[in-house]
FILOTI-552597 format. One record per atom (N, C-alpha, C): residue in three letters; x, z, y negated. Coordinates in steps of 0.02 Angstrom, whole numbers, padded with zeros to 5 digits, always signed. Each point is the difference from the previous one (the first is absolute). Last residue first. Layout:
N
AlaXZY;...
END
This chain:
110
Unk+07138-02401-00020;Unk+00003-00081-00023;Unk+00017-00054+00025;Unk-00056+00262+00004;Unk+00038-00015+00043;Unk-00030-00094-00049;Unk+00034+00265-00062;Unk-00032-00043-00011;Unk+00006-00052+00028;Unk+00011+00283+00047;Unk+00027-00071-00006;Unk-00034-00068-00021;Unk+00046+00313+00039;Unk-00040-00044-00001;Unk+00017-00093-00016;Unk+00089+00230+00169;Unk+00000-00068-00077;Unk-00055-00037+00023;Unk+00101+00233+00136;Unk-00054-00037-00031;Unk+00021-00033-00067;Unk+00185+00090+00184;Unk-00046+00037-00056;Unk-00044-00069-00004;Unk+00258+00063+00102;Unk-00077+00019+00033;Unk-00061+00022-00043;Unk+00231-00162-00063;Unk-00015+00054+00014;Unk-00050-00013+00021;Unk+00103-00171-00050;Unk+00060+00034+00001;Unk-00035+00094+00012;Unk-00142-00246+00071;Unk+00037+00058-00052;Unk+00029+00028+00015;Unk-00120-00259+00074;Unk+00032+00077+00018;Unk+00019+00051-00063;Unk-00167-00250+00109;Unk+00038+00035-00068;Unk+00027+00078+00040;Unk-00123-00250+00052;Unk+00006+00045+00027;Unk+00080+00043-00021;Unk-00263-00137-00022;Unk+00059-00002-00032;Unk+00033+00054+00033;Unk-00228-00162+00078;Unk+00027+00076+00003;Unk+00093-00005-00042;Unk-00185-00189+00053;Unk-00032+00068-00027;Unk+00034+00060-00013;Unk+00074-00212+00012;Unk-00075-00020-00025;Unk-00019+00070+00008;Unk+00251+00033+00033;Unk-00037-00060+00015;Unk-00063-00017-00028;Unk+00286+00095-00010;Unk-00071+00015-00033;Unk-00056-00073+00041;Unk+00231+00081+00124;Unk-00034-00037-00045;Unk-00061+00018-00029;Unk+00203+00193+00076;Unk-00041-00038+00033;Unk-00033-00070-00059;Unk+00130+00188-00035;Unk+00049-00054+00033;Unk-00050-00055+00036;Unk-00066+00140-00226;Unk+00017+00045+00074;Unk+00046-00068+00028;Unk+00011+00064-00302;Unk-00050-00040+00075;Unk-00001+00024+00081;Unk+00009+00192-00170;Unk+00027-00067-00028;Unk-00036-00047+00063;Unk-00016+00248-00182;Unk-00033-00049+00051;Unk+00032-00051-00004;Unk+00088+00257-00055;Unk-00017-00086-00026;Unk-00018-00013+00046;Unk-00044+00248-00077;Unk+00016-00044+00046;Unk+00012-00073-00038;Unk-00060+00217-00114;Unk+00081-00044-00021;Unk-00008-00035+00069;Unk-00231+00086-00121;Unk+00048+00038+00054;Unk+00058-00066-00022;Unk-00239-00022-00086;Unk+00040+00065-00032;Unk+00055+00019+00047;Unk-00132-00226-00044;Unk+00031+00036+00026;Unk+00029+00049-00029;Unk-00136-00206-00059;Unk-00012+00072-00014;Unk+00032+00049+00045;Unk+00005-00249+00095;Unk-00034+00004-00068;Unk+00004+00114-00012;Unk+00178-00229+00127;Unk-00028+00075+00002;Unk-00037+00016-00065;Unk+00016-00259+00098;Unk+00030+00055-00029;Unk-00030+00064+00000;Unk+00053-00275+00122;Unk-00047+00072-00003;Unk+00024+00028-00058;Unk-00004-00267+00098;Unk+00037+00058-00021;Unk-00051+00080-00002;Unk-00043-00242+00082;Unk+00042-00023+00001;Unk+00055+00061-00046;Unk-00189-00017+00215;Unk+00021-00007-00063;Unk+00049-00006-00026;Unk-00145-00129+00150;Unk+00054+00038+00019;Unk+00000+00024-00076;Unk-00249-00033+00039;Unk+00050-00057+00013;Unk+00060+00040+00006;Unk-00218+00090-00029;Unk-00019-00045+00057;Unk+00062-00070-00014;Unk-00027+00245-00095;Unk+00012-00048-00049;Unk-00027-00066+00028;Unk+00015+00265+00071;Unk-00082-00040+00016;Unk+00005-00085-00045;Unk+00183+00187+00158;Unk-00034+00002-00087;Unk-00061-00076-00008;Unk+00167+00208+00165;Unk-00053-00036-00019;Unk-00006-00009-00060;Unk+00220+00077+00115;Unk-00055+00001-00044;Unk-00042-00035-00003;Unk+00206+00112+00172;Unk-00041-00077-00021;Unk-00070+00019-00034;Unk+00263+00106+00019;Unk-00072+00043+00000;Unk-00028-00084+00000;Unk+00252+00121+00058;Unk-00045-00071-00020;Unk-00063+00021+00004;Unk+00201+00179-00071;Unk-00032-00031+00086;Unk-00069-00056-00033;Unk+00155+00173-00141;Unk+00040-00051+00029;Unk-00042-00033+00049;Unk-00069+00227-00044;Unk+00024-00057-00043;Unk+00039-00048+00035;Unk-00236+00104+00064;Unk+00063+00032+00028;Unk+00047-00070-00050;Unk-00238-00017-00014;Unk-00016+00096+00050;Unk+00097+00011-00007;Unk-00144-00156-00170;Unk+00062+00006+00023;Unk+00018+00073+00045;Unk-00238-00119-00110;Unk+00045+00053+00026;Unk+00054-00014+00017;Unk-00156-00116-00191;Unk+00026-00019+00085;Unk+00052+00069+00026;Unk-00214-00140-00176;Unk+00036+00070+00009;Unk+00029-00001+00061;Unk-00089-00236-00158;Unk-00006+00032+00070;Unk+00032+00097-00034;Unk-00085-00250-00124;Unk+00010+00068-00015;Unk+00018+00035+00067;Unk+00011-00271-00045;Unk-00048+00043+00053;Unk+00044+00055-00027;Unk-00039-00250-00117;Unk+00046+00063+00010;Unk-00042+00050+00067;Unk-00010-00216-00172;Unk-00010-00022+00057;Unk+00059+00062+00027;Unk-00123-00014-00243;Unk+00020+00000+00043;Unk+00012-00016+00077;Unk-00160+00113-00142;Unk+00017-00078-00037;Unk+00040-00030+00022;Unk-00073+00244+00079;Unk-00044-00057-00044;Unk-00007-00061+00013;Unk+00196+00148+00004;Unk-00064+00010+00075;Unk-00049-00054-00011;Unk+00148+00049-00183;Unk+00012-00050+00034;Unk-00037-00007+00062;Unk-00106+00018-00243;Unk+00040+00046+00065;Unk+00016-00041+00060;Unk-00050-00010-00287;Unk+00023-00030+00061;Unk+00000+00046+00031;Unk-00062+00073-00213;Unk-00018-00002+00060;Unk-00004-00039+00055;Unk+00093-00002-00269;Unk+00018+00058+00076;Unk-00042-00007+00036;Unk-00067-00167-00133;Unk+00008+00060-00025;Unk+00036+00068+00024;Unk-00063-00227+00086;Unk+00059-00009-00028;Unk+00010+00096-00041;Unk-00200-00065+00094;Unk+00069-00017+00064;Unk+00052+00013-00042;Unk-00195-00014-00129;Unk+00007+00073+00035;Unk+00039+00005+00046;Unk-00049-00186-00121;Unk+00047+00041-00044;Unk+00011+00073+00044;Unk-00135-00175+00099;Unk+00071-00002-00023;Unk+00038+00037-00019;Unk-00226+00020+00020;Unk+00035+00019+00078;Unk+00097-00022-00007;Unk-00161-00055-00184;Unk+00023+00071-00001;Unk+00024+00022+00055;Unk-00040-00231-00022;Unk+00070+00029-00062;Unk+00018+00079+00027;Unk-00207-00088+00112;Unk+00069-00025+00032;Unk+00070+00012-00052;Unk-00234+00009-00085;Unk+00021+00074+00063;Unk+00064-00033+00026;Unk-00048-00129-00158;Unk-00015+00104-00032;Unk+00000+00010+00074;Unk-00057-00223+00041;Unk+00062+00001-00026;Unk+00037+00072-00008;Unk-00229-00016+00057;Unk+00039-00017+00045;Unk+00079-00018-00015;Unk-00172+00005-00151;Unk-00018+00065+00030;Unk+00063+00010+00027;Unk-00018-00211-00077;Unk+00017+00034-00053;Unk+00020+00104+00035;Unk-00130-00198+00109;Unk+00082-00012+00001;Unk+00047+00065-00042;Unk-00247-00026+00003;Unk+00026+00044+00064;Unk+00048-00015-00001;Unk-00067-00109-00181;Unk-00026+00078+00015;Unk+00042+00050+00070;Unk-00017-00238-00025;Unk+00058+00015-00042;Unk+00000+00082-00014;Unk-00148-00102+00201;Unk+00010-00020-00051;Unk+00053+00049-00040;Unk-00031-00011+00236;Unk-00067-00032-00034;Unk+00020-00021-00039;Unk+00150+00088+00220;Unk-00007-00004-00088;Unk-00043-00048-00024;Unk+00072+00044+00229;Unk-00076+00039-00015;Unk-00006-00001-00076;Unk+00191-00085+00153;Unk-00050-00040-00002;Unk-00058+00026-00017;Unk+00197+00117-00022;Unk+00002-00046-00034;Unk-00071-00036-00002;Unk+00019+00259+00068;Unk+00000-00046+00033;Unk-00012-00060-00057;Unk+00072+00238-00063;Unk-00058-00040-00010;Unk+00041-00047+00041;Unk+00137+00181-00045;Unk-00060+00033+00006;Unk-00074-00071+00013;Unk+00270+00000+00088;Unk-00063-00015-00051;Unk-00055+00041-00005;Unk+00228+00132+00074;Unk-00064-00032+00027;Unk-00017-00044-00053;Unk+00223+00174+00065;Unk-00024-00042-00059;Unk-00054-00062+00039;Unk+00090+00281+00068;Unk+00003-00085+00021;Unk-00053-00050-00074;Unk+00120+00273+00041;Unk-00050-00042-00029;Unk+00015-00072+00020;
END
């Protein structure tokens, strides 16, 4: 969920429409704050899935942040690989990560 005005400033008539326009912005409020941050969302993150065909060996990940990042983490993994950095530099598009095994993660890359 991304948090929007619902009403453009320069279109408020009168105390009426301020009033309208206030109620929806509390409730877009209260509704961010209510559990439903996401970080995909709200965030400055790229969700990726990345094969690891063979462990130990540098994989270069795409990820769509349009700056270096500056960490990752393994989201919902059901297997015991660890993911760590590769030897190579992270750059504007590509991070470049390895595992201790041959398996699919999923990742949050930041």
């Amino acid at each position: 969920m991304k948090f929007t005005l619902p009403v453009n400033f320069s279109n408020l008539e009168a105390n009426k429409d301020f009033v309208r326009w206030a109620a929806q912005v509390f409730e877009s409020i209260y509704s961010l704050f209510n559990r439903n941050i996401s970080f995909v969302d709200n965030c400055k993150t790229s969700l990726v899935s990345v094969t690891f065909a063979a462990s130990n060996t540098q994989q270069a990940v795409p990820h769509t942040l349009g700056k270096i990042p500056t960490g990752y983490m393994t989201v919902g993994s059901a297997s015991s690989g660890v993911v760590y950095a590769g030897a190579s530099q992270s750059t504007t598009q590509y991070i470049y990560l390895q595992c201790t095994t041959a398996e699919t993660k999923n990742l949050l890359i930041f």
